[in-house]
C-alpha positions as CSV (number, residue, x, y, z in Angstrom):
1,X,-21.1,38.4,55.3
2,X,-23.0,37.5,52.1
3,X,-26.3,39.0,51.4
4,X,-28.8,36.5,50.5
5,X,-31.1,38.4,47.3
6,X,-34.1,38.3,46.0
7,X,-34.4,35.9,44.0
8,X,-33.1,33.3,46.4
9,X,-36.9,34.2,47.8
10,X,-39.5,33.8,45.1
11,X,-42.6,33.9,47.7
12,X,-43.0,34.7,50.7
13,X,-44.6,31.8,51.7
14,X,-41.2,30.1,51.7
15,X,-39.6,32.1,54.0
16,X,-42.3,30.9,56.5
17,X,-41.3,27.5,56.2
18,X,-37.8,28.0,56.6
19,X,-37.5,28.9,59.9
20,X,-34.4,26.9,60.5
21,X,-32.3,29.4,58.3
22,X,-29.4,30.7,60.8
23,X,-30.6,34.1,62.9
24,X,-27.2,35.2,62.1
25,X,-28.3,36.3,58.9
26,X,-30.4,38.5,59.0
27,X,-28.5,40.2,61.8
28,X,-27.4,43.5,59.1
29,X,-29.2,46.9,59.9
30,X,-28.6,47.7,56.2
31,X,-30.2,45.7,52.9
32,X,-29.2,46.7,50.0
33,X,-31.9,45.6,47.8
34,X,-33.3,46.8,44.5
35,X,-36.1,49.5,44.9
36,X,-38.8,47.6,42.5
37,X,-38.5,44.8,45.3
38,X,-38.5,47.5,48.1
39,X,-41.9,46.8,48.9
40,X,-42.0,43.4,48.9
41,X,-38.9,43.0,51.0
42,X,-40.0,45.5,53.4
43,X,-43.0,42.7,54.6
44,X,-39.9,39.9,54.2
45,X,-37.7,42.1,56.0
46,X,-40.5,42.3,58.9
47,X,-41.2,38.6,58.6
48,X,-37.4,37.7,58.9
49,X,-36.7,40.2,61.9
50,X,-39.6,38.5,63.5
51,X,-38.1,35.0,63.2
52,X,-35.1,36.3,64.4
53,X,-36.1,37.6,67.3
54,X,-37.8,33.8,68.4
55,X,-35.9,32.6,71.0
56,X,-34.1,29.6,69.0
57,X,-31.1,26.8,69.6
58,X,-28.8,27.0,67.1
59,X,-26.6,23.7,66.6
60,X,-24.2,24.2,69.4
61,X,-26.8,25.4,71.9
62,X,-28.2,21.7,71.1
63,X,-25.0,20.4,72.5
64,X,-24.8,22.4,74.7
65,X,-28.3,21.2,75.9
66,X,-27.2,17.7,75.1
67,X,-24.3,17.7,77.2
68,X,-26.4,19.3,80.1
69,X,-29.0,16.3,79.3
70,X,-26.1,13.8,79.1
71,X,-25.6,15.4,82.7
72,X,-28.8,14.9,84.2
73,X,-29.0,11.3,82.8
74,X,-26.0,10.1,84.5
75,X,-27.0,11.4,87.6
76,X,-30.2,9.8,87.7
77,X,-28.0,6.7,86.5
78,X,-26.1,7.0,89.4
79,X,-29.0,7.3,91.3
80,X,-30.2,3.6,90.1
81,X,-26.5,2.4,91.2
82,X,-29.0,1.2,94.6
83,X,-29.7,-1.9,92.0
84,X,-26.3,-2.8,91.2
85,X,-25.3,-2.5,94.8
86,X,-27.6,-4.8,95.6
87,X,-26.3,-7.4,93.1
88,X,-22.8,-7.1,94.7
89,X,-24.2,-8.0,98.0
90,X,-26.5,-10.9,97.2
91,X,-23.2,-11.9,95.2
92,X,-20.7,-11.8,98.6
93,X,-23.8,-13.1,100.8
94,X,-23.7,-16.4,98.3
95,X,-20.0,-16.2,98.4
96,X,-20.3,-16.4,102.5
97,X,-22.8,-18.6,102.4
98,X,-21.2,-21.0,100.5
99,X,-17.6,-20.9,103.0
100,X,-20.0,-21.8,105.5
101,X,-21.2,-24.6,103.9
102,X,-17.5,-25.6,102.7
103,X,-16.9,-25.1,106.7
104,X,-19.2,-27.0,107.7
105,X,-18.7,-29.6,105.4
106,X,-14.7,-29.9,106.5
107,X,-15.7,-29.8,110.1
108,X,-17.2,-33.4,109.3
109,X,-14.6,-34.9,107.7
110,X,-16.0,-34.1,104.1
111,X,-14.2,-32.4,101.8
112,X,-15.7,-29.9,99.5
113,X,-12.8,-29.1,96.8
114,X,-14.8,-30.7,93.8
115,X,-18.2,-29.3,94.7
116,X,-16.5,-25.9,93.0
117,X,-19.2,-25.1,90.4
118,X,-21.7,-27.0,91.7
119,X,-25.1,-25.3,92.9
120,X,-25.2,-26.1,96.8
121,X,-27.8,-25.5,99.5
122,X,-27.0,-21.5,100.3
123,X,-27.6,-22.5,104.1
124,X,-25.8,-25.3,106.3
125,X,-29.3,-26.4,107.7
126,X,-30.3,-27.4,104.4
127,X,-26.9,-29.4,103.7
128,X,-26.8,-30.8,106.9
129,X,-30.0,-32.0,105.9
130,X,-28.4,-33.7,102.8
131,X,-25.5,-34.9,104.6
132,X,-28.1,-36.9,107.8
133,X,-30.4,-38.3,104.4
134,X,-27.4,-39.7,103.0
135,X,-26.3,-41.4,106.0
136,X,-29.7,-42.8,106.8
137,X,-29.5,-44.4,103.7
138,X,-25.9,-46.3,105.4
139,X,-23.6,-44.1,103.6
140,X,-20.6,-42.9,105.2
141,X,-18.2,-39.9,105.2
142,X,-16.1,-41.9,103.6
143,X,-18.7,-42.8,100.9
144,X,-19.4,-39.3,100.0
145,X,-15.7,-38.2,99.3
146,X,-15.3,-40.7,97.1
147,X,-18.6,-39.1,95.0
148,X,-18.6,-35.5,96.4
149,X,-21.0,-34.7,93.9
150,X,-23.9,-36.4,95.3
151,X,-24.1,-33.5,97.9
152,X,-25.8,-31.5,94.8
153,X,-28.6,-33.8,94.7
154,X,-31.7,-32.3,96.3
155,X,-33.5,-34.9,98.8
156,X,-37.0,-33.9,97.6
157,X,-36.3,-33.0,94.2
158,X,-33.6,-35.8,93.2
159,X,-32.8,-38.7,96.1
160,X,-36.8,-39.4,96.9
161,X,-38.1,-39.9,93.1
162,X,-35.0,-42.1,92.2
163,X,-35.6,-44.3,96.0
164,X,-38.9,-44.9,95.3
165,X,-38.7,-45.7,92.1
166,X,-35.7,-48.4,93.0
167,X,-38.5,-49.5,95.7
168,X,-41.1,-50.1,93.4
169,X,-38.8,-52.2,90.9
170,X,-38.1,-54.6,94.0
171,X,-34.9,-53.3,94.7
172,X,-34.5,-55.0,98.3
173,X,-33.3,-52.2,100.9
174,X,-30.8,-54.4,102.4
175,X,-28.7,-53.7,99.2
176,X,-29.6,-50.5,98.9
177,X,-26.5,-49.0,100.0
178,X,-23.9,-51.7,98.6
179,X,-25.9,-50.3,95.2
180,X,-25.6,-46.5,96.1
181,X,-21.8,-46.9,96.7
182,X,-21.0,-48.8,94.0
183,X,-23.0,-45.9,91.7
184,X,-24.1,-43.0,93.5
185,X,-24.7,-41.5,90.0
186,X,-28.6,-42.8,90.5
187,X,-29.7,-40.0,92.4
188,X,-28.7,-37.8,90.1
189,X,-30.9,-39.3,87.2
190,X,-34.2,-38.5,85.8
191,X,-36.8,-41.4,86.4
192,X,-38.2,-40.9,83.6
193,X,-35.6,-39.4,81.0
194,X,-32.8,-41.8,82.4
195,X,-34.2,-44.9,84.7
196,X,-37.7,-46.4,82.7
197,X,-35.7,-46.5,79.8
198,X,-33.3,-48.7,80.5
199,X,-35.5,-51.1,82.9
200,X,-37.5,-50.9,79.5
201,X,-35.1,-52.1,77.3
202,X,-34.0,-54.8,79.8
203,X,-37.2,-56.2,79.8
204,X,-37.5,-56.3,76.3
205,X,-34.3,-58.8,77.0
206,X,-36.7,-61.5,78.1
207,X,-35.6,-60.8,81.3
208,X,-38.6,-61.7,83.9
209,X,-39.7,-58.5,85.2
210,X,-39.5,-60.0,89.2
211,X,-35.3,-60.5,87.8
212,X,-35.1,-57.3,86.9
213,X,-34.3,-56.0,90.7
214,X,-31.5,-58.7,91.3
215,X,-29.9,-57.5,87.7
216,X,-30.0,-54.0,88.9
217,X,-28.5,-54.8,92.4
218,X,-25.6,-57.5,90.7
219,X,-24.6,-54.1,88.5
220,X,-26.3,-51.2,88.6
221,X,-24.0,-49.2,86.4
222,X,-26.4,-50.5,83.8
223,X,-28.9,-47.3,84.7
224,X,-26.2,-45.2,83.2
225,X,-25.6,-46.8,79.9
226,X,-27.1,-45.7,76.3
227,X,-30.0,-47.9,75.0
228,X,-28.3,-47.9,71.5
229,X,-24.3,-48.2,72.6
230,X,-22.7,-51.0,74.3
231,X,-25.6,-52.6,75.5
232,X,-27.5,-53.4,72.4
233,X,-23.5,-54.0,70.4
234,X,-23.1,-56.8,73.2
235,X,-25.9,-58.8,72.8
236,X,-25.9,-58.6,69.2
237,X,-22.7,-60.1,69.0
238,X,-23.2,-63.1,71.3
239,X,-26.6,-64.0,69.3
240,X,-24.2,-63.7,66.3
241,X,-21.9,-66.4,67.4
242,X,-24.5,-68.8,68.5
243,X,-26.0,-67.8,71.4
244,X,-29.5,-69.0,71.6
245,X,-32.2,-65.9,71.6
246,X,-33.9,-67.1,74.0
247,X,-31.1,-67.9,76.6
248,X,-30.0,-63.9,76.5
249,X,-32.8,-63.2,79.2
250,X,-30.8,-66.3,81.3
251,X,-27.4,-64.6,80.6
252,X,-28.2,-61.5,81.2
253,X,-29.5,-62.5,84.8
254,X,-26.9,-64.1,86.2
255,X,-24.4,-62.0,84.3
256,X,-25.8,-58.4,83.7
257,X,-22.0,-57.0,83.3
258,X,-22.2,-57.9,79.5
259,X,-24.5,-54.9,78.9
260,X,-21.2,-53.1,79.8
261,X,-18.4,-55.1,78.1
262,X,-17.5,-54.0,74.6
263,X,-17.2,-56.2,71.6
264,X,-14.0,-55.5,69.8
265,X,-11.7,-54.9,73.2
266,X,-13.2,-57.9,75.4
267,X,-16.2,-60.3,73.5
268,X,-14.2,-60.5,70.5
269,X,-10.7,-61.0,71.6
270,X,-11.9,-64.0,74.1
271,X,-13.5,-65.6,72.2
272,X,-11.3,-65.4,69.2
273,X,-8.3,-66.6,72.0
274,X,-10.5,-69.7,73.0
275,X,-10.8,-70.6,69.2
276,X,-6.8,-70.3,68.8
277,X,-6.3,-72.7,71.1
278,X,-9.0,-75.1,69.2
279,X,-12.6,-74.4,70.6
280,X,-14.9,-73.7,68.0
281,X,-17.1,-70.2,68.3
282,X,-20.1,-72.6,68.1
283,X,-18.8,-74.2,71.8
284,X,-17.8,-71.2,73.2
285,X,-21.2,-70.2,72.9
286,X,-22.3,-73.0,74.6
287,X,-20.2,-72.0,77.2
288,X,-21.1,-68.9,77.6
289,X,-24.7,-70.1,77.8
290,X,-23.7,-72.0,80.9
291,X,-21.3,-70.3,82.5
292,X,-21.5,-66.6,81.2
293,X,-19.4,-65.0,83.6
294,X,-16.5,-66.7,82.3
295,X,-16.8,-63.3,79.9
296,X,-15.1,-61.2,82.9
297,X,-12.0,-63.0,83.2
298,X,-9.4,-60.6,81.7
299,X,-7.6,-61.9,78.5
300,X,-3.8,-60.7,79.0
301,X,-4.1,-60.7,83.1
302,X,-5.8,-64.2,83.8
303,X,-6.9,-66.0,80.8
304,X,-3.5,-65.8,79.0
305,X,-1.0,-66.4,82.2
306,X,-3.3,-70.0,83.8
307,X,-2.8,-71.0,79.8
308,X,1.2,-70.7,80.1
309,X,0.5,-72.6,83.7
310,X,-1.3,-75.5,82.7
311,X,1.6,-76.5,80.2
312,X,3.9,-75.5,82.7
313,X,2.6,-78.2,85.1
314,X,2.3,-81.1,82.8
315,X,-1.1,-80.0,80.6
316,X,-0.6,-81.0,76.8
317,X,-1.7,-78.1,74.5
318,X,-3.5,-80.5,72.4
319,X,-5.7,-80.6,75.7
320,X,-6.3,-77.2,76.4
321,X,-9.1,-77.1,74.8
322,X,-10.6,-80.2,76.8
323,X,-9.7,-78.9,79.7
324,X,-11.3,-75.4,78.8
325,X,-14.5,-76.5,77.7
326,X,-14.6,-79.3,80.8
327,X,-13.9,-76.1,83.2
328,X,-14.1,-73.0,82.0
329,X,-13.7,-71.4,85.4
330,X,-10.0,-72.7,85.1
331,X,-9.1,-69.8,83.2
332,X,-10.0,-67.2,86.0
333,X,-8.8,-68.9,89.0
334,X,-5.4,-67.8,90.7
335,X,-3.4,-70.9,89.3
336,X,-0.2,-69.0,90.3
337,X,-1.3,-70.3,93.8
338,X,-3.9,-73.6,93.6
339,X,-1.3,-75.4,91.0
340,X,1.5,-76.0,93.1
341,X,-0.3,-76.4,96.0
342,X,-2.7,-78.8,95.1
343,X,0.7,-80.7,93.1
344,X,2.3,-81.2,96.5
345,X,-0.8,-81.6,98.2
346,X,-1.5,-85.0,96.0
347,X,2.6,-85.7,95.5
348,X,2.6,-86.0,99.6
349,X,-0.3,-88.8,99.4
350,X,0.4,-90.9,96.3
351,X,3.8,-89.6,94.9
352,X,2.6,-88.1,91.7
353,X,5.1,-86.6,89.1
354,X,4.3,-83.3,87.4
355,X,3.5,-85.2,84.1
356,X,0.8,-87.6,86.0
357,X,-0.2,-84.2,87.6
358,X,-1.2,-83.0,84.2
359,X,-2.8,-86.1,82.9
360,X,-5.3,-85.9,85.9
361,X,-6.0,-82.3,85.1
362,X,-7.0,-83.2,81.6
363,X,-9.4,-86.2,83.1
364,X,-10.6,-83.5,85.9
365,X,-9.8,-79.8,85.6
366,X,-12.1,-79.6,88.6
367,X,-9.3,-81.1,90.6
368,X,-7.4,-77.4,90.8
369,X,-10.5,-76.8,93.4
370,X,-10.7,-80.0,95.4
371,X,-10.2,-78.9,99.0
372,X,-7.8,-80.8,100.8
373,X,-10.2,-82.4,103.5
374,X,-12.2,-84.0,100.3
375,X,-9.2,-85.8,98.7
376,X,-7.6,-87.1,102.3
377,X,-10.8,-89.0,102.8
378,X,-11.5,-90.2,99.4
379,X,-7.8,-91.9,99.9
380,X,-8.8,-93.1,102.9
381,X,-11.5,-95.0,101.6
382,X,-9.8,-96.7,99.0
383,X,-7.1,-97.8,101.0
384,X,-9.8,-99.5,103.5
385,X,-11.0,-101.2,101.0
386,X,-7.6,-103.0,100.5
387,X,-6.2,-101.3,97.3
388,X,-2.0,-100.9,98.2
389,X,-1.2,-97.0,97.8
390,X,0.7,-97.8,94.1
391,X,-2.9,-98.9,93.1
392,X,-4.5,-95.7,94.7
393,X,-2.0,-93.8,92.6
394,X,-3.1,-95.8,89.4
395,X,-6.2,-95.2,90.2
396,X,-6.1,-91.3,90.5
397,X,-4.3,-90.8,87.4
398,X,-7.1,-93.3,85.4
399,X,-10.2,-91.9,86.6
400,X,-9.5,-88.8,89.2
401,X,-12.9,-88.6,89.5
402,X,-12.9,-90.6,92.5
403,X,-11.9,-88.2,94.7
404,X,-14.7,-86.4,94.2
405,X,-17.7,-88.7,94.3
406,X,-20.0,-88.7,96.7
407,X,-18.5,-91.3,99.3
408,X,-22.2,-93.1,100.4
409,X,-22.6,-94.2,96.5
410,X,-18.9,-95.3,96.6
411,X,-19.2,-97.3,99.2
412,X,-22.7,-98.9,98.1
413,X,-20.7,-100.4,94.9
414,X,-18.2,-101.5,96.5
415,X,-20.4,-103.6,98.6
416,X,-22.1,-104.8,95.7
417,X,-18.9,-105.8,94.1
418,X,-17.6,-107.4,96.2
419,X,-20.6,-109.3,97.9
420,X,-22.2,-109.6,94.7
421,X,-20.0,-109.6,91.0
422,X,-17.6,-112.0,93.2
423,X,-14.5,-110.1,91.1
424,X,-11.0,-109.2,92.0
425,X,-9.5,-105.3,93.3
426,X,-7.3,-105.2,90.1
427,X,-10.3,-105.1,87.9
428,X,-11.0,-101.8,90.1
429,X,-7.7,-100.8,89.8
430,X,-7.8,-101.1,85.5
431,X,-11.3,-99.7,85.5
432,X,-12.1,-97.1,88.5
433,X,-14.9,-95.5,86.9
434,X,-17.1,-98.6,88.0
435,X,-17.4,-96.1,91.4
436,X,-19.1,-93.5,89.0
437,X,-21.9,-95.2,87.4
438,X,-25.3,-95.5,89.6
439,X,-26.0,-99.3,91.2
440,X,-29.3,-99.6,90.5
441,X,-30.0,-97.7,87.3
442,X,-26.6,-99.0,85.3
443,X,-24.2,-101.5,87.3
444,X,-26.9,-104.2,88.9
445,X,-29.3,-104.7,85.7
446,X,-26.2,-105.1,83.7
447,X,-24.3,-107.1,85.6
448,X,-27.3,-109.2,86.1
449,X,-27.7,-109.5,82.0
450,X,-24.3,-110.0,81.8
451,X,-24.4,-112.8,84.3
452,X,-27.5,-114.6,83.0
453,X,-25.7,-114.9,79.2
454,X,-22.6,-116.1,81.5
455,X,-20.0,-114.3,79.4
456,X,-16.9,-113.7,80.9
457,X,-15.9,-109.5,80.5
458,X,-14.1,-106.6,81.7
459,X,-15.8,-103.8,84.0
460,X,-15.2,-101.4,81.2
461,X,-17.1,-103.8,78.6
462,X,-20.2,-103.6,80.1
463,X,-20.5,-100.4,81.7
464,X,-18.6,-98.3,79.5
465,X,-21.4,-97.7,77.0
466,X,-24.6,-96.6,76.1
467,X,-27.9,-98.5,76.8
468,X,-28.2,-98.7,73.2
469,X,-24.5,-100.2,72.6
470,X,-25.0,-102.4,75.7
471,X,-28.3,-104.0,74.3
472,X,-26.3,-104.7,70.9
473,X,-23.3,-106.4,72.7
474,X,-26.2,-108.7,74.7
475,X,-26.5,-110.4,71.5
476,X,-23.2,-111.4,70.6
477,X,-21.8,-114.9,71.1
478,X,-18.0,-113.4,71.5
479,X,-16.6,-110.3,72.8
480,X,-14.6,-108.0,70.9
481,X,-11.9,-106.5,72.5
482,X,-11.7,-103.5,69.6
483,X,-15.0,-102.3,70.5
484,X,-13.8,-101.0,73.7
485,X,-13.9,-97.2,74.3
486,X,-11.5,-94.6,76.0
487,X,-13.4,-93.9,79.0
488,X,-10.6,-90.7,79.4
489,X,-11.5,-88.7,76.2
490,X,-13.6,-85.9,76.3
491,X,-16.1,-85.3,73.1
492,X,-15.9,-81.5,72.2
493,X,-19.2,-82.0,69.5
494,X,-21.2,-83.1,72.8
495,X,-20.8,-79.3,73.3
496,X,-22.4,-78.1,69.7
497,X,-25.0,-80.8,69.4
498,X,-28.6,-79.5,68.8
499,X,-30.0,-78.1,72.4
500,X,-33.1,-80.1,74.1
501,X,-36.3,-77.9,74.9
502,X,-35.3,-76.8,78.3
503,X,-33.6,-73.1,78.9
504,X,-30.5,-72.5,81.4
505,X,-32.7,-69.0,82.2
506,X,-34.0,-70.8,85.4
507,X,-31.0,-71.2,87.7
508,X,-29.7,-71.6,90.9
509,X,-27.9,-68.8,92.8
510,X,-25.2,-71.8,93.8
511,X,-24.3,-73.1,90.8
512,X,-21.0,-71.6,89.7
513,X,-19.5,-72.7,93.1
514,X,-15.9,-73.8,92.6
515,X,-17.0,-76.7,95.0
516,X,-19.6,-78.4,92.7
517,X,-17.7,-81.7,92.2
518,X,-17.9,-82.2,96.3
């Protein structure tokens, strides 16, 4: 071993301070040191000797220590493992909890596959409780497997707020659970993150807040839907086409499934298909004004296929678009079934062809819906009244409006024709629409104007025409047969002309009825 000299100590007061020098060096019995430093390294000597003999932990004693400290820890850890033990068996009780809920839920018919993930009640009381809430409310087993989910909605925390809230809107609890079924996704919702929103926006529609329940209950998928998506695309759209602004609050109410529909893959197309076939986008928003369901009939499925059947049963394409715009219902009813029926039907009474089939549709698209009980007795009547069943034919292909009139007004100018203008059936038969104007507001002053001047006309000459028109013909000496007008034709611009002050908002629940011509 190297001995450290002298001069690798200047002062003494250093060697005090290094204490941490190894003990193993000043383990030598023997220093040979120069004798001029004798004295001084006899006090160093003493002062080393003196450190060495302190009790001190050389490097591997401190792992040694360390290891035996490493030691001690990890038995205290596994002393704490009473924590983590615990965790494993709060972790199996949830796992057991939950198969009992899972059993219980299969032991009623419910089955609990999907609910994987979800946070369920960790006691069957609780989700039995669930389960008898939800069926107070009249859903069924059956109900709840087809939305499984809503067996993670807490009754207090979740169902109660969202009921109530539905309650206080005027949601009526009669169609409470037609509305749960058809989206059970509610009772998941926030009332006020998810629900006010939306019934905030509506009413910023212009729809009357005392509609806003009977919009909810027609679709209420419309609580799930994003203020600035589909809802507000929609109604830009329509306003873009023509739709009045202040008919959207109308639409919207009887309709509300527009808030859903998107432009480009079902507003666009549709209406884009009605102008191909001639209607002009100004019209079709008339007609969606009036009859705004008309936006839910599908394109390729319904729309497209009762097209194809109209000219298949004696429809012109050049009328399509009358017949459209007359009844725009047409292109959503199953004509796969009404058209041959209703061709037969007619064919058994007064032998009508497929073309003079069509040629009444184009007068009368309503005729598709005429029930057969309607038509039997407006025949009936005409044949009392003496007109031979070729004439009743005639007669239906001219003006097919008469089997659908109402029969008491019918019957009071026919009286009044016959009693009264003194004229002969055939004028009937070459004019038929003398049944559809009103007796006392149009047929009896006219005829007795008509009379009083003692000209000698037609039925179509005098009644087919406006007051106005009328008036001007009272002052002519001679009649001129040129001025007559097609009674038949249907005006498309009567569609586009400016709108009066009235609003189609305030309607009647009835009025779409297929029936409305009975």
């Amino acid at each position: 071993m190297k001995i450290i000299g002298c001069n690798c100590i200047p002062k003494s007061s250093v060697l005090i301070m290094q204490h941490e020098l190894s003990s193993l060096v000043f383990c030598k019995p023997t220093l040979l040191i120069p004798s001029y430093y004798q004295k001084r390294n006899n006090f160093v000597t003493k002062l080393q000797c003196s450190v060495a003999s302190r009790p001190y932990a050389s490097s591997s004693d401190s792992v040694r220590s360390n290891k035996k400290q490493g030691k001690s820890s990890s038995s205290s850890s596994s002393s704490s493992l009473y924590g983590r033990a615990s965790l494993l068996e709060m972790k199996n009780e949830r796992i057991a909890n939950r198969a009992r809920v899972y059993e219980f839920l299969r032991s009623i018919g419910i089955e609990p596959d999907e609910l994987d993930g979800l946070e369920l009640p960790v006691t069957v009381d609780v989700m039995k409780e669930r389960v008898d809430f939800l069926h107070t409310l009249g859903l069924t087993i059956e109900d709840i497997n087809n939305y499984p989910l809503v067996l993670g909605c807490s009754v207090k925390k979740n169902m109660i707020p969202v009921l109530d809230y539905l309650g206080k809107l005027g949601v009526k609890r009669s169609n409470l659970t037609e509305f749960l079924r058809r989206y059970p996704q509610v009772l998941h919702a926030s009332v006020v993150v998810d629900l006010a929103p939306v019934v905030k926006y509506l009413e910023g529609m212009d729809i009357k807040p005392n509609d806003i329940p009977r919009v909810l209950e027609k679709y209420p998928e419309v609580l799930g839907y994003k203020l600035e998506g589909t809802m507000s695309t929609s109604v830009a759209y329509l306003v873009g086409i023509g739709v009045s602004r202040r008919e959207i609050g109308g639409i919207l109410t009887r309709y509300p499934e527009i808030l859903g529909m998107r432009v480009g893959r079902v507003i666009k197309p549709f209406v884009e298909y009605l102008g191909s076939w001639g209607i002009p986008t100004l019209a079709v928003a008339r007609l969606i004004e009036k009859r705004p369901h008309i936006l839910g009939f599908g394109l390729h499925d319904q729309i497209k296929p009762n097209v194809k059947l109209l000219t298949e049963f004696g429809v012109r394409e050049a009328s399509i678009s009358s017949v459209i715009a007359q009844y725009p219902e047409i292109t959503g009813l199953d004509l796969g079934v009404r058209l041959p029926k209703q061709h037969d039907f007619l064919t058994s009474l007064v032998d009508l062809s497929r073309e003079d089939f069509g040629k009444i549709i184009e007068k009368m698209p309503q005729i598709v819906s005429l029930s057969s009980a309607a038509v039997v007795k407006h025949v009936e009547f005409l044949k009392s009244c003496g007109f031979a069943e070729n004439q009743v034919k005639k007669m239906v292909i001219v003006c097919p409006q008469v089997l659908a009139l109402n029969m008491d007004i019918m019957k009071l100018n026919f009286d009044y024709f016959q009693d009264k203008m003194g004229r002969e059936l055939d004028e009937l038969v070459d004019f038929p629409a003398f049944f559809t104007y009103g007796l006392e507001s149009t047929i009896r002053p006219r005829h007795r104007m008509v009379a009083k001047k003692g000209l000698k006309c037609s039925l179509a000459w005098f009644l087919n025409c406006s007051d106005a028109k009328f008036e001007q013909r009272m002052k002519y000496d001679t009649i001129d047969i040129d001025e007559m007008e097609d009674e038949s034709s249907f005006d498309m611009n009567s569609l586009m002309r400016p709108r009066n002050n009235e609003s189609d908002s305030d309607y009647d629940e009835d009025e779409d009825s297929d029936e409305e011509y009975l």
